[in-house]
GUMIZA-61486 format. One record per residue: x, y, z of N, C-alpha, C in turn; residue in one letter; residue number from 0. Coordinates in steps of 0.1 Angstrom, whole numbers, always signed. Each point is the difference from the previous one (the first is absolute). Example, Ala and Ser with C-alpha at 12.3 -4.5 7.8 and 13.67 -1.06 7.14 Angstrom:
MARRO	+132	-57	+78	-9	+12	+0	+9	+12	+0	A	0
MARRO	-4	+11	-7	+9	+11	+0	-8	+11	+8	S	1
# end
This chain:
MARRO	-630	+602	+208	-10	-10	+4	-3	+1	+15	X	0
MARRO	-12	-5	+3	-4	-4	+15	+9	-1	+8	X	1
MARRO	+4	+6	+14	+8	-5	+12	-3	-14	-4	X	2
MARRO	-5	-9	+4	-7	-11	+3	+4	-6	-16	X	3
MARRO	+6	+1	-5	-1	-7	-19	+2	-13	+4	X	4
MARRO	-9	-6	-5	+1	-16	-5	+15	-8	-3	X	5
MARRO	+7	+7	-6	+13	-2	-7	+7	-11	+13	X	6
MARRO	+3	+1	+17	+2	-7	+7	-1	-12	+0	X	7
MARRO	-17	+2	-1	-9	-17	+3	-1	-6	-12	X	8
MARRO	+6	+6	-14	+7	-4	-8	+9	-11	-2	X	9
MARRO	+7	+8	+3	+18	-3	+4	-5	-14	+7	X	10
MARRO	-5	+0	+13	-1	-12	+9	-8	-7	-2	X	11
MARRO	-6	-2	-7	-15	-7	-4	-1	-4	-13	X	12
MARRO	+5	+2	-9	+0	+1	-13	-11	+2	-7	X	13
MARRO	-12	+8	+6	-7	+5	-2	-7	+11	+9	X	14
MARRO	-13	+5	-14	-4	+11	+7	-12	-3	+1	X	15
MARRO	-8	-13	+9	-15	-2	+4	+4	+3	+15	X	16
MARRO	-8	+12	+6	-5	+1	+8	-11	+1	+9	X	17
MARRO	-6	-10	+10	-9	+2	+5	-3	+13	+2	X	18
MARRO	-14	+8	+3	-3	+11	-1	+7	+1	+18	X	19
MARRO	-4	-5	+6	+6	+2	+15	+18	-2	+8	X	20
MARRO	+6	+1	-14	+10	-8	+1	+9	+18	+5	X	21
MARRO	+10	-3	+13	+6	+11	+3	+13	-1	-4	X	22
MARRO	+3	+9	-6	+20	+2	+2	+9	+8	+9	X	23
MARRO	+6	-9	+2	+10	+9	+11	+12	+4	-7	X	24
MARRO	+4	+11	+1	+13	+8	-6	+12	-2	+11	X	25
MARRO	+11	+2	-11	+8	-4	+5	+2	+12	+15	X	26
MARRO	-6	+14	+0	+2	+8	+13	-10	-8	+9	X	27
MARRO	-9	-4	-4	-8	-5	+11	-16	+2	+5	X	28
MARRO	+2	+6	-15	-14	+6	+0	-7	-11	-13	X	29
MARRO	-18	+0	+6	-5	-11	-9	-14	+12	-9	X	30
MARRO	+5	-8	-9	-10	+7	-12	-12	-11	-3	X	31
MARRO	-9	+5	-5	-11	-9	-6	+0	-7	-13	X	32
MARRO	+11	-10	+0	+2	+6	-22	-15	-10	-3	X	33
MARRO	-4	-8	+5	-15	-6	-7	-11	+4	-3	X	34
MARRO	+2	+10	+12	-12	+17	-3	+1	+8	-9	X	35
MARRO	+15	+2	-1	+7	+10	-11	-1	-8	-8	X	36
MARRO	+2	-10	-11	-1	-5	-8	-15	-4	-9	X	37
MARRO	-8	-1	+9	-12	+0	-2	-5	+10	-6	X	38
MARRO	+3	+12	+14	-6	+16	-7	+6	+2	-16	X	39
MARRO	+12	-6	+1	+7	+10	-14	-4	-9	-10	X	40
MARRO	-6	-17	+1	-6	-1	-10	-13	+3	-2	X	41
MARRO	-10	+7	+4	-11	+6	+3	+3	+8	-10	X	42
MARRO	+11	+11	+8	+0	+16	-6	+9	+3	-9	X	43
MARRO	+3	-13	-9	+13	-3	-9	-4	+10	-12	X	44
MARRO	-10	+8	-4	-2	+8	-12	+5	+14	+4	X	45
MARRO	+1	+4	+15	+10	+8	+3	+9	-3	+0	X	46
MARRO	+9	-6	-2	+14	-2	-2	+5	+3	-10	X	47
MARRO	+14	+5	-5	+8	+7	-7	+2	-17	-11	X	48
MARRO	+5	+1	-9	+3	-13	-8	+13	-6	+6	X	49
MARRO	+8	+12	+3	+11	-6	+9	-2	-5	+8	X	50
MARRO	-14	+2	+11	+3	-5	+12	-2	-13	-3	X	51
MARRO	-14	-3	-10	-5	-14	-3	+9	-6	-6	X	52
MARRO	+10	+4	-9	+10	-8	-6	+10	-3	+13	X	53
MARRO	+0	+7	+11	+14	-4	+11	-11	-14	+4	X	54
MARRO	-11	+2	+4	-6	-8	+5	-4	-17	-4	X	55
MARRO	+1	+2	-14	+1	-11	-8	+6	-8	-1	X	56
MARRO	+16	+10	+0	+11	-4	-3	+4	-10	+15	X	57
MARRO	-10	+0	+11	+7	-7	+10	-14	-10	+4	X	58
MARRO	-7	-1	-11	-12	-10	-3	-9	+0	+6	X	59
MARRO	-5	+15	+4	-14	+1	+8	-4	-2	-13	X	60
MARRO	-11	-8	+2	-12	-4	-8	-10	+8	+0	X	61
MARRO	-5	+5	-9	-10	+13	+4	-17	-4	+1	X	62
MARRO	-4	-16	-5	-7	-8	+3	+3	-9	+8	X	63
MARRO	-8	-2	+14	+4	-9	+8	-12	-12	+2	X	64
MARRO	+1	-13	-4	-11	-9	+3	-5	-2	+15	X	65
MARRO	-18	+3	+5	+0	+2	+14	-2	-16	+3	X	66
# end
């Protein structure tokens, strides 16, 4: 999965709504875009493998988001 996987803000959030602008910082120190990333991949979610969509689900990205 993604450098950047959701799985964290997960863990600490108990969810997986992210603002589209919303940044993550990794634990090295480096910050990812996951609200950009998350957006794009529900965009471009019919490229995705079933696995990926099933990892993705499995950590309750919503693949419809209410704007």
């Amino acid at each position: 999965m993604y450098r950047g996987s959701p799985r964290p803000y997960k863990e600490r959030e108990g969810k997986v709504v992210v603002a589209r602008s919303w940044n993550e910082e990794l634990p090295d120190g480096t910050s990812v875009r996951l609200g950009v990333w998350l957006s794009t991949t529900r965009t471009r979610r019919a490229g995705l493998t079933q696995e990926q969509r099933e990892q993705l689900a499995a950590l309750g990205v919503d693949w419809v988001v209410a704007r």
